[in-house]
C-alpha positions in Angstrom: 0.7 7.5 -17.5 2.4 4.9 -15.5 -0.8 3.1 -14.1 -4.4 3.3 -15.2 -7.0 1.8 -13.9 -10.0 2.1 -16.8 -13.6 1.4 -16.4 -12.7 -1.1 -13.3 -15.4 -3.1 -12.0 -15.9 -5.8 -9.5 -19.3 -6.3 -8.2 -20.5 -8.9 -5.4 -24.2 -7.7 -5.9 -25.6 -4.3 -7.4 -24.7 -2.4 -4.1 -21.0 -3.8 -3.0 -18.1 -4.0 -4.9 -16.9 -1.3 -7.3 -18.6 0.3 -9.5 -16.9 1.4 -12.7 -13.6 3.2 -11.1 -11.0 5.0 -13.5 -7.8 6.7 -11.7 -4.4 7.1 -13.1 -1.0 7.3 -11.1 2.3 8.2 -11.8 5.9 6.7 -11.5 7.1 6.6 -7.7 4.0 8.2 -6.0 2.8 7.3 -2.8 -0.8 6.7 -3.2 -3.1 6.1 -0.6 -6.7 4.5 -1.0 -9.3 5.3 1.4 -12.7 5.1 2.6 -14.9 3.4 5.6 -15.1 -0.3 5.1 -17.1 -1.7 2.7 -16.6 1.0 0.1 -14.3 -0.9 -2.6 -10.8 0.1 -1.4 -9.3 -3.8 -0.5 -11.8 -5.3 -3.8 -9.4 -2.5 -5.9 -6.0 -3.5 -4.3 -6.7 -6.9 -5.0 -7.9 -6.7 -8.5 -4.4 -4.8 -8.7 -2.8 -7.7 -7.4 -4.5 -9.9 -9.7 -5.7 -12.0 -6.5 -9.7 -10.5 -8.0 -10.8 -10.9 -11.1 -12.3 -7.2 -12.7 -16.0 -8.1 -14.2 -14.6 -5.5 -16.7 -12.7 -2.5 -17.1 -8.6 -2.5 -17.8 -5.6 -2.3 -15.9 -2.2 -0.8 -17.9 0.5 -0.7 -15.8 3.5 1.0 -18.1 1.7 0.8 -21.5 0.9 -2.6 -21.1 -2.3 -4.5 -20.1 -2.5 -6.6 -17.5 -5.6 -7.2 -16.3 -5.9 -11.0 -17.3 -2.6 -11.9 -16.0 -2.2 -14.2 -12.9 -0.6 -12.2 -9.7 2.7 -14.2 -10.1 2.9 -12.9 -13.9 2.6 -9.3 -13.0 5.6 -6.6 -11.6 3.7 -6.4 -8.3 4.1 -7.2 -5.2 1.5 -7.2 -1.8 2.6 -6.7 1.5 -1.2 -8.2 3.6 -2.2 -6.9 6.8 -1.0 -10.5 8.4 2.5 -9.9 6.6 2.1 -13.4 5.1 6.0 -14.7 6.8 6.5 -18.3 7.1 7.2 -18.8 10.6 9.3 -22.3 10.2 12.3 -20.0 8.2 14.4 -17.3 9.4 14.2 -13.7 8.9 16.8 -14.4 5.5 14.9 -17.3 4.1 11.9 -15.1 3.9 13.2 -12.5 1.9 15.0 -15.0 -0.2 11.7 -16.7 -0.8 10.4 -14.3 -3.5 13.6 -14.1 -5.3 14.1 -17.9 -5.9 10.6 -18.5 -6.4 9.1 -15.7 -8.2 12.8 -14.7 -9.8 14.3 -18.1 -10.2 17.3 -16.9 -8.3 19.5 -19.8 -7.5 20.0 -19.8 -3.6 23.3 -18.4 -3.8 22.3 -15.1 -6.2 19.7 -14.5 -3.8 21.6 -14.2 -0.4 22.9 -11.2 -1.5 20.0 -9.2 -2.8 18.1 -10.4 0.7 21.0 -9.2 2.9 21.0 -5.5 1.1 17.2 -4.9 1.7 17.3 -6.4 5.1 20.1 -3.8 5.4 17.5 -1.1 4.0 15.2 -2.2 6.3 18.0 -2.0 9.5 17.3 -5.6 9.8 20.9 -7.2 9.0 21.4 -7.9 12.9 18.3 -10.1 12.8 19.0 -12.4 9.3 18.9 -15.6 11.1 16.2 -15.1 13.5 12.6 -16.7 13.5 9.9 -14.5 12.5 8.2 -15.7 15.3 10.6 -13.9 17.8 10.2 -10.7 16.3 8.2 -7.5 17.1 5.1 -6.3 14.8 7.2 -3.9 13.4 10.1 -5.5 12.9 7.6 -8.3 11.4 6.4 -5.5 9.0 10.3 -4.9 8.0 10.5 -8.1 6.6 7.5 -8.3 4.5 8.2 -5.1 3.1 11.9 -6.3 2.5 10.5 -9.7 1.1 8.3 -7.8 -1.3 10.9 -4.8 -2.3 14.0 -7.5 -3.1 11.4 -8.7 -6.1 11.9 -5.4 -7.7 7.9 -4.7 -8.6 7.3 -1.4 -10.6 4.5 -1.1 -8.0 4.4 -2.5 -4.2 0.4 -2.8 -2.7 0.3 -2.4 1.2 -3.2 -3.7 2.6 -3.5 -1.8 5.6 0.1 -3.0 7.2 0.1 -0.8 9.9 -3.2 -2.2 11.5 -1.8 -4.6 13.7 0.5 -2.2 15.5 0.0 -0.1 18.4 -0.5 3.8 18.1 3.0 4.7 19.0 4.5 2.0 16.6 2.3 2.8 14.0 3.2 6.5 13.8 6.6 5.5 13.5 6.0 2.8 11.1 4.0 5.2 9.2 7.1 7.5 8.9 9.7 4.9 8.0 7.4 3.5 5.4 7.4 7.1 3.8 11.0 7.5 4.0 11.6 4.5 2.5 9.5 4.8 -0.6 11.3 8.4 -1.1 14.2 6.8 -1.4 13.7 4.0 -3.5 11.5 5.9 -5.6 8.9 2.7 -5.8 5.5 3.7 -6.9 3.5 2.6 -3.3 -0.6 2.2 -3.1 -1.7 2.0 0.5 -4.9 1.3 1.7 -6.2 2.1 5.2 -9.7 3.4 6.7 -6.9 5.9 8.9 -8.4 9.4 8.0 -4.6 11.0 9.7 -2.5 8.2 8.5 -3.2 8.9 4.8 -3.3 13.0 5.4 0.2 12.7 6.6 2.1 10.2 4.5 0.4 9.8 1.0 1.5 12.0 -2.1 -2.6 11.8 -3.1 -5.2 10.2 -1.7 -7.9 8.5 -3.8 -11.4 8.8 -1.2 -14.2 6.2 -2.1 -17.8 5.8 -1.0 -19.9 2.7 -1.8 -17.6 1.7 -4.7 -17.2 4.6 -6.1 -14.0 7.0 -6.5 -15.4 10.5 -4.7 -12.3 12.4 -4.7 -8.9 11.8 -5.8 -6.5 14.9 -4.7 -3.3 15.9 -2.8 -4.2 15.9 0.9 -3.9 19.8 1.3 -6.0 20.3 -2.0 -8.5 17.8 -0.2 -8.2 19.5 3.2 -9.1 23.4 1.5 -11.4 21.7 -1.1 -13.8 19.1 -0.2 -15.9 17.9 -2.9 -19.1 17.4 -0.6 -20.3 16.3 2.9 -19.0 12.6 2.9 -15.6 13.3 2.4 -15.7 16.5 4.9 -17.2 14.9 7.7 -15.0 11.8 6.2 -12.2 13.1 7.1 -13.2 15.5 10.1 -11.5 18.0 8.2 -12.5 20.5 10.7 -10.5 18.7 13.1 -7.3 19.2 11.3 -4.1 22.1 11.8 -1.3 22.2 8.9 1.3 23.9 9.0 2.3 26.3 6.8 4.9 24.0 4.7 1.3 21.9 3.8 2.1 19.2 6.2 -0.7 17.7 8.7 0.6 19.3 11.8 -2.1 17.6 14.4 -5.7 16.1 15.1 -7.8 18.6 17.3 -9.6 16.4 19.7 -13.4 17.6 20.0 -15.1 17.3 23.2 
């Protein structure tokens, strides 16, 4: 198994946090963490990220263990809801910023790399550019270019898309789906968007007051909910698919 989270706990007091949570994920799938807030998803994603430290429990990420190291140490990068850009240096500088600090790239090996994900992320017309002048999405692009040109085994998005409006966000949604296709990186997304992760994740892992409740492809979810939570969850009575097992649309009850 590619990742495994065993045992993983992080508790703030005996009712918030997570509980003891154990899910395993394979190579290049598009994994999606959800659940209302409080329920764990953020404390997991950052004890990923190493930014938490786990009371106990393991994380083995390819065979190896690396739930004591430091986030800098470990083959993962985070792409925050704030995007996290520096907005004294260009669009360039910022995707260059992982790869000489985190890669020890001299400046001149990492122009290069930078330019061909800013060019994934149809962003080479905007290199020299101040963050500050760009769009939210074209904001996103960049983080997810800064974090992809590091080469993790596994990229963390913490609800990116919040900070977008609707119509953005449904295209951001697809793009971001399109691009983990075809890069093949494995992806963990968290998000409290019952739709967002129906449409876009490969499984979804649901939580509830720190606990993993079901972890399932979305049409698997959809025919078989595991109880009331994660029906009512999910408004899964809300919900049309279409025969090819993709979330057609959201029925709007009146």
């Amino acid at each position: 198994m590619f990742l495994e989270l065993v045992n993983l706990k992080k508790l703030y007091d005996k009712n918030n946090g997570v509980k003891s949570l154990n899910l395993s994920v394979d190579k290049g799938e598009f994994i999606t963490i959800l659940g209302p807030s409080g329920c764990g998803k953020t404390t997991t994603l950052n004890m990923l990220g190493g930014f938490l430290k786990a009371d106990d429990g393991q994380i083995l990420l390819d065979g190896e263990d690396i739930t004591k190291l430091p986030p800098e140490e470990r083959p993962i990068s985070t792409v925050f809801q704030s995007y996290a850009l520096f907005p004294h240096m260009n669009v360039l500088q910022n995707v260059c910023y992982g790869l000489r600090f985190l890669c020890g790239m001299s400046k001149k090996e990492a122009i290069p790399v930078a330019k061909e994900y800013l060019k994934i992320v149809d962003l080479s017309d905007y290199e020299n550019t101040r963050v500050g002048n760009l769009s939210g999405g074209q904001q996103q692009r960049v983080a997810l270019a800064r974090s992809m040109a590091t080469n993790p085994k596994i990229l963390l998005l913490d609800e990116p898309l919040s900070n977008l409006d609707a119509s953005l966000r449904l295209k951001m949604r697809q793009e971001l789906k399109t691009l983990q296709r075809k890069l093949g990186i494995t992806m963990i997304f968290v998000t409290h968007d019952q739709e967002e992760a129906l449409d876009i994740s490969d499984r979804i892992a649901i939580m509830e007051k720190g606990e993993l409740v079901q972890f399932d492809t979305p049409e698997n979810i959809y025919k078989n909910p595991v109880n009331k939570f994660v029906r009512e969850f999910l408004k899964l009575d809300e919900l049309v698919w279409g025969e090819d097992g993709t979330l057609m649309k959201v029925i709007k009850k009146m």
